[in-house]
Each structure stands twice: as C-alpha cells, then as structure tokens.
N, C-alpha and C positions, 0 to 999 in steps of 0.2 A: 352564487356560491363562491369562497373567497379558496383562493390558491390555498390556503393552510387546510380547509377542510377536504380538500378535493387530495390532497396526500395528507396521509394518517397513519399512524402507527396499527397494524391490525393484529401483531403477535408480539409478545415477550417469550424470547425463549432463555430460561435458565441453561447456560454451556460451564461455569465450573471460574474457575479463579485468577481475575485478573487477565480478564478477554481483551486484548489489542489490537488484533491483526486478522481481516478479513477479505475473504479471496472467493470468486467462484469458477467453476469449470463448466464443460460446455452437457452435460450430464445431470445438472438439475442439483447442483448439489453446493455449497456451501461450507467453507470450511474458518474454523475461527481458531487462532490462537491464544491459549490461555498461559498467561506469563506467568501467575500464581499456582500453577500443580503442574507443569512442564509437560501438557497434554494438547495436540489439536483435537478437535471435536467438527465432526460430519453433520448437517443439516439437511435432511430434502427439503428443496426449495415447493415440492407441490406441496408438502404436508406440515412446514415447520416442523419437524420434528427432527431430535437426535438420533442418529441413525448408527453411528461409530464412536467408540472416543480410541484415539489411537498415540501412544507414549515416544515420545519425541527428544531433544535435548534438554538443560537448564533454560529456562526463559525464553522460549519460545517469542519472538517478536512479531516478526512477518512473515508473509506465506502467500506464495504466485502458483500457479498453475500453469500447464502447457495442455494443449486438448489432445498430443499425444503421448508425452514422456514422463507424464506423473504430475507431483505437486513438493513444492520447496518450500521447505521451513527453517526461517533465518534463526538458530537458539544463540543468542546473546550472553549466557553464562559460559557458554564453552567454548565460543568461536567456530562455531558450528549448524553445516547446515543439512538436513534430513530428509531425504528424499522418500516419498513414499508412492507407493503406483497403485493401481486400480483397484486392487483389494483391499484397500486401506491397510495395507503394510508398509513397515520402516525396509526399504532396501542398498541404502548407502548412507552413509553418515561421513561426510565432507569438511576436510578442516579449509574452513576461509580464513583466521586468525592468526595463522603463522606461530613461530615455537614460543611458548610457554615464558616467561620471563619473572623472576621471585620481586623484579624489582617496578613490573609496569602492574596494574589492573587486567586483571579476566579482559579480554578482547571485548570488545560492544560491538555485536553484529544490528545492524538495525534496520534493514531492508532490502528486498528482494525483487527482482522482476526480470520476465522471461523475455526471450525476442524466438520466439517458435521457429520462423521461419531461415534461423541462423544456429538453430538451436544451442543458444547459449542462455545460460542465467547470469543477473551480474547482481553482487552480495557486497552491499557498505559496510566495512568495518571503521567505527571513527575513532578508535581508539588506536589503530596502526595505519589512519589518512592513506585508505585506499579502497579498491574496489574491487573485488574479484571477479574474475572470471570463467565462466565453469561450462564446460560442453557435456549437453542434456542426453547427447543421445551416443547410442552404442555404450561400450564398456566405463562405468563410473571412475574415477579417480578417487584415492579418498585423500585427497593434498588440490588443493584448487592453483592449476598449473600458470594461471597468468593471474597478475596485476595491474592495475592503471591508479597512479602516484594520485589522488584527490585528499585535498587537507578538509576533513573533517565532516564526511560525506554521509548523509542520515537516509532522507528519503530519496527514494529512484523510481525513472517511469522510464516505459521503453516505448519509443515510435518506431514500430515496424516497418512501416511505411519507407521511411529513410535510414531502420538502422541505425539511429542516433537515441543514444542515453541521457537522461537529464538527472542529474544529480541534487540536491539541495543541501546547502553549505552553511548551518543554521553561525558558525565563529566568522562567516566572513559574510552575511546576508544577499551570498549568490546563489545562481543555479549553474552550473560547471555542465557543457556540452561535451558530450562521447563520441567520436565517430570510430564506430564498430569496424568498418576496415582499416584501421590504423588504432586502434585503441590507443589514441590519444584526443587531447581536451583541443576540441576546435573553436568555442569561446565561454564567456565568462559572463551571465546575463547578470547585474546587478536587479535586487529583487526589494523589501520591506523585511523586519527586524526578524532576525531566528523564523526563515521560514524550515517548516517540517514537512507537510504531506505535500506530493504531489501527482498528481493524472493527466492523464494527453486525450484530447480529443484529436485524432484524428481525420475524420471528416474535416474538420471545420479548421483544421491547422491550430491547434490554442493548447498550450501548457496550462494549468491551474496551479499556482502556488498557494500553498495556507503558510500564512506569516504570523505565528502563533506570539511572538514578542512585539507587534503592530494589531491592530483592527481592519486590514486587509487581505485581500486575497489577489494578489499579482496575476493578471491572466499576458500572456507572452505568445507575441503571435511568431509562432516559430518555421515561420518561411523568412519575415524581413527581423525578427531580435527586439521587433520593437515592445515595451508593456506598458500594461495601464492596470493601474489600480480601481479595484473594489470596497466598498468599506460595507465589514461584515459584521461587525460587533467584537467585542472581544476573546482573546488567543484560540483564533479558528488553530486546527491541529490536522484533523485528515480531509482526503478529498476525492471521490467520484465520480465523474461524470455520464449520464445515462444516452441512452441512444437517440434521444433528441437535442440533447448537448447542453443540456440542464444540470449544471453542476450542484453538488453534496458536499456540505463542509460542518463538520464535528467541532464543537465547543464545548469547553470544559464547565459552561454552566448546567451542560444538559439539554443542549439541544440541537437540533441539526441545518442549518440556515439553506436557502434553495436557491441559486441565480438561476435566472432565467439567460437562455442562450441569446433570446435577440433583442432583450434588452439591456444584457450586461449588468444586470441590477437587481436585489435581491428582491424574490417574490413572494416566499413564504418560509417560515419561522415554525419547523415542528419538533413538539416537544419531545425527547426521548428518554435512555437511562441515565443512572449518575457515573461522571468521566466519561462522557463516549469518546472513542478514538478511532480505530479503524474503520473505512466504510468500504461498501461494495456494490456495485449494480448487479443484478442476475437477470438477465435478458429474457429469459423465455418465462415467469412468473412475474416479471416486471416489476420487482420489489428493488428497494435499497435496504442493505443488511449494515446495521450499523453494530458495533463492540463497545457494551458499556462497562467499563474495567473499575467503575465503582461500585457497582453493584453486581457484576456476575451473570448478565444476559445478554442477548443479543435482539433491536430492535427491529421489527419486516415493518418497512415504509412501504405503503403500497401506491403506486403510479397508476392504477389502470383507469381511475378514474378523474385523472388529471387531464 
C-alpha cells in the first residue's frame, strides 16, 4: 500500500466563505477562519461536524489557540484581533494595527500564534512592519501594548521550548528570530522566494518554511541556523507538522504534499479542495484539517492509518 493511499481524505466539511486559517485546541475541536463572511466556524474533530459559527472582525485571517486562555483571531480588515473563550463567544476585540490613517491601507493583520507558557500572543501586521505583542491572561487590553520593529512580517510560529518567534519575511525571503525575553530580532535566517507558512517541530528542533514564490520548503534546524531545502512542487503556502514530524504543505493546485520526517523527502501527494491554504494537525483524532478557500470547505486527512 503506497503512502498516498495510507492518508486520504475522509470528510469535506462545508465551513462558509473563503476558509484560510485553521487552528485546533486540546478539547477536540477545530476552528477555521472564513475570510469571505467575517465568521470563525467550530468543527468536532470526533464527528466533523459544525458545532458553532461565531462572528468575529472584517477578514478574519488566522487563528491560534491557548489550552487555557481562549482562541485568537487575527481580522485583517480592521487591524484587529478577537478573542473568544470557551463558550464560543467574542470577549475582547484588540487593536494590533495602530491609529487609523486616511492616507495608508486598512492594516493587514496576517498571523497569529501563542506561547502558553509566557502567555502571550504575537500578531504580524505587514502593513505597519511589526509584530505585536499581546498578554493572554488576566485583564485584556483592548490596544496591544508592545511592539517588535519586523519589515514585512506575515507568518509566525512560536517554540515554546526556547521562547523564540520565527517570523517569515516573504519582501525580504527571510525568517527574522524573536527572543521573547528581550523582544528583540536575535537573527535573520535567509530562506527561498516569498516564503509564507510556517511550523516548528519541536521535538525534533526544525522550523518548516513554505516558499510559496520557489518550489521548496526550507527546513531550518533551529538549534545551529543551518537549512536545507525541499523541493515540493509549486507555490507550497501553509505548513503543519504532526506528531511524528511529518510535515503538511498546501498548494494552490489543490493538494497537500507530505514529507516524511526521516527522510526529508516528499512521500505522498494528496489530493484535497480548491486553494487550500491553512492547515492543522489535531492530535487526539489524528487527522490533518486543511482550509480550501476556493471552494468553501475544510478537508480531514486521516493519518491513523499511515
């Protein structure tokens, strides 16, 4: 049996308009942003099914989770990001965007990600080259009180572990390092063309870059700085990595490419919806939840039998 049949797609879930951005909590649950109707939408991960659709800012982009402080939704049309908690309600609404300006573009919030155990979120605005920084727990702020200076900062991954933020810099083809007790840039990885998505494994010490303007996928071994390229097919976009350390990368032809962790090298090619873009692992149903923003569903890859 070949790697492609051994994961397979086993649900389409129809989630609503211009699906991006997808995130799971430690609760079975799945959340996807729809850029097209300014709504996140709930999945249980045991039953695929919609479980919530709950109303959020303009354009909803991305969306992280914390397993105790809620769930963050980066909205892109207002510079704005939406914090909602366990009930699937809206409980703060956060400006990352800074004042209003008749003479710049609406703010571009375009990514989110948590560091639990610091509890902070940190929110890319690339339209005001910086990154906010937002503390998750106790009383909310509604003005995101700190910044860190980053020209043109799209996607973000957070390593717990160290504390350290990895940025992707798709005008300058780096990934810009965070060190969270100094919020500042402690280096500058040079990566392959306009990369966008990024994930950390971890375990295994390895950033995954999607270099959506190249046919690779930069993996960065972030103990020594050093990378090496993947060639994945053309303009990979998002990236996931599962608990075997099997990364997930989204292509805008429609499908979802698979490397394999120990051989560095892709091993299967599954087909999903049209534009997929954001992906996600959900550990306890073992599926990968892909965002197909062409078509309006969300694809469950299932791993159990890989």
């Amino acid at each position: 049996m070949s790697n492609t049949e051994k994961r397979c797609v086993v649900a389409t879930i129809p989630v609503g308009t211009g699906p991006v951005g997808v995130a799971v909590d430690v609760h079975d649950h799945v959340f996807v942003t729809n850029s097209g109707d300014n709504t996140v939408l709930v999945i249980d991960a045991l039953t695929n099914t919609v479980t919530a659709t709950i109303n959020v800012g303009l354009r909803p982009e991305s969306v992280a989770t914390d397993p105790q402080f809620g769930v963050y939704v980066a909205n892109g049309g207002f510079g704005t990001v939406s914090v909602i908690d366990r009930f699937n309600t809206v409980i703060a609404t956060i400006n990352v965007g800074g004042p209003p300006s008749i003479l710049d573009p609406p703010s571009h919030v375009a990514g989110v990600a948590v560091d639990h155990f610091l509890s902070r979120a940190y929110v890319t605005s690339r339209s005001h080259h910086r990154v906010a920084v937002i503390g998750i727990s106790g009383e909310l702020s509604t003005v995101a009180p700190d910044f860190i200076d980053v020209h043109g900062p799209l996607g973000v991954a957070v390593d717990s572990a160290n504390h350290r933020v990895y940025v992707t810099q798709p005008d300058l083809n780096t990934v810009s390092v965070i060190d969270a007790a100094t919020n500042g840039i402690i280096a500058t990885i040079p990566v392959r063309q306009h990369p966008m998505g990024i994930s950390i494994d971890s375990q295994r010490r390895r950033a995954y870059v999607a270099n959506s303007g190249f046919k690779t996928v930069s993996v960065i071994d972030i103990v020594t700085g050093a990378v090496a390229d993947i060639e994945v097919g053309v303009r990979p976009i998002g990236v996931a990595v599962d608990s075997r350390g099997d990364a997930y990368i989204t292509h805008s032809d429609g499908t979802v490419k698979v490397i394999d962790a120990e051989s560095s090298s892709v091993s299967a090619t599954i087909p999903v919806g049209s534009q997929p873009e954001g992906v996600a692992f959900e550990p306890h149903s073992n599926r990968v939840y892909v965002a197909n923003r062409g078509d309006g569903t969300v694809s469950a890859i299932d791993l159990a039998r890989s």
